[in-house]
N, C-alpha and C positions, 0 to 999 in steps of 0.2 A: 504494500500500500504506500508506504513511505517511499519506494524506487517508480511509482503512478505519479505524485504529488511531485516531487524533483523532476519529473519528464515535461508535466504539466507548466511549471516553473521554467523551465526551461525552453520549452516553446515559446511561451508567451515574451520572456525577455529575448530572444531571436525575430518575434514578430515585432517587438516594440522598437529594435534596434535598425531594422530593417526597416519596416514601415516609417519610422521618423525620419531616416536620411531621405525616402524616396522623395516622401511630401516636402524636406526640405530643398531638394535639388530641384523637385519640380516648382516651386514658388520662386526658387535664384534666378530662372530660365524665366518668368514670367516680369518677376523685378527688372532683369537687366533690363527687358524691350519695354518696360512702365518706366522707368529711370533713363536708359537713352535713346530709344525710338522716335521716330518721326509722329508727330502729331498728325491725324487726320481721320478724313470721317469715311466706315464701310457703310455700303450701300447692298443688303441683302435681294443677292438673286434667286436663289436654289436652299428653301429650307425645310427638314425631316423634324417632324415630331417625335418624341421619344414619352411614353408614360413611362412615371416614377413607381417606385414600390407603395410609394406612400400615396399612389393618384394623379401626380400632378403630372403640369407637361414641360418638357424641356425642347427649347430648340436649338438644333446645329443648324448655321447656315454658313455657306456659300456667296463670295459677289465681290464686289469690286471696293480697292482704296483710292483714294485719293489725298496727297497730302497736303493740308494745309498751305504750305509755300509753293503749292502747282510743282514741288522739283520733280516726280514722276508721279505716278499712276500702276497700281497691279489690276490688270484685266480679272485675274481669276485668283483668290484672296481667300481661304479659310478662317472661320473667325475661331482662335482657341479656346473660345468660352461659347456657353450655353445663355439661352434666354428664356420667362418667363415666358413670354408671348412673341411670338412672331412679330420682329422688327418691320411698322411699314414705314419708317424717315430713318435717314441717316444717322449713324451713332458714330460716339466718337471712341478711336481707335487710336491705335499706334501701332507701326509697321519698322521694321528693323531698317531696310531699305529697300530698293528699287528690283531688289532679286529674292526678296521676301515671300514665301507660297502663306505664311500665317502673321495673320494680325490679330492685336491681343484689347480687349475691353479697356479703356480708358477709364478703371475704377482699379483704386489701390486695393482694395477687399479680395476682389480674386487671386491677389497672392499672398496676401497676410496673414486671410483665414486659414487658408492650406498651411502656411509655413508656420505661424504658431503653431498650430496642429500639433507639425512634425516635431520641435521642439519640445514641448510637454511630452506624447510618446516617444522620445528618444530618448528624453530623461526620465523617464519610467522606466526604460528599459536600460541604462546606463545605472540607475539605482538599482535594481533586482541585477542585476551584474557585481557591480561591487559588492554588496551583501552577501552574493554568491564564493567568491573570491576571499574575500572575509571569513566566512564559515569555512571555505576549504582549508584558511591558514590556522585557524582555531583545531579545526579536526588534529590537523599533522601535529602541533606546540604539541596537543592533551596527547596524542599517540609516541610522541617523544620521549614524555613525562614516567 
């Protein structure tokens, strides 16, 4: 039972470890193009609805940038975030540059919430880590003794 319980322990701090770096790399990837991307507004051409577990609806869309200073234009533009309702005006966006296939929501929240996230479960799992490590150094001193 007690070799159940350390398995269990041990999963969970591999998932917390792993799951926190992921959502932290994936919020850096979103900051960089929120922090130095080009400002400018997508214009949704092509969007899928998605139901949630919980009901609701998400949309992916498709469609075109344009940036603010007219320096280029992406004909065909992914948008990396989802929307409540299907976009029918322009939103404002930020695009890496001129050879950009994804542009990212002009809202700091879509990387924050993620990357806090990551953060708190990394440190979850960085705590049930060290304790772990701990306990192994305690076993060995008593087993010394």
């Amino acid at each position: 039972m007690e070799r159940l319980f350390a398995l269990r322990q041990f999963l969970i701090m591999i998932v917390g470890l792993v799951g926190g770096v992921c959502l932290i790399g994936f919020s850096i990837i979103r900051m960089d193009t929120q922090l130095t991307g080009t400002p400018g507004r997508f214009t949704a051409q092509l969007c899928e609805s998605e139901t949630t577990r919980r009901g609701g609806v998400n949309w992916s869309c498709t469609g075109s940038f344009v940036a603010d200073d007219k320096s280029f234009t992406l004909e065909s533009a992914e948008m990396d975030t989802t929307f409540d309702s299907e976009p029918t005006a322009p939103v404002a966006a930020k695009a890496e540059g001129p050879d950009a296939t994804t542009v990212v929501a002009d809202d700091p929240k879509k990387w924050a919430i993620p990357g806090g996230t990551g953060v708190i479960i990394f440190g979850f799992g960085a705590f049930m880590l060290r304790g772990r490590l701990r306990d192994r150094k305690e076993s060995r001193a008593a087993a010394a003794v």
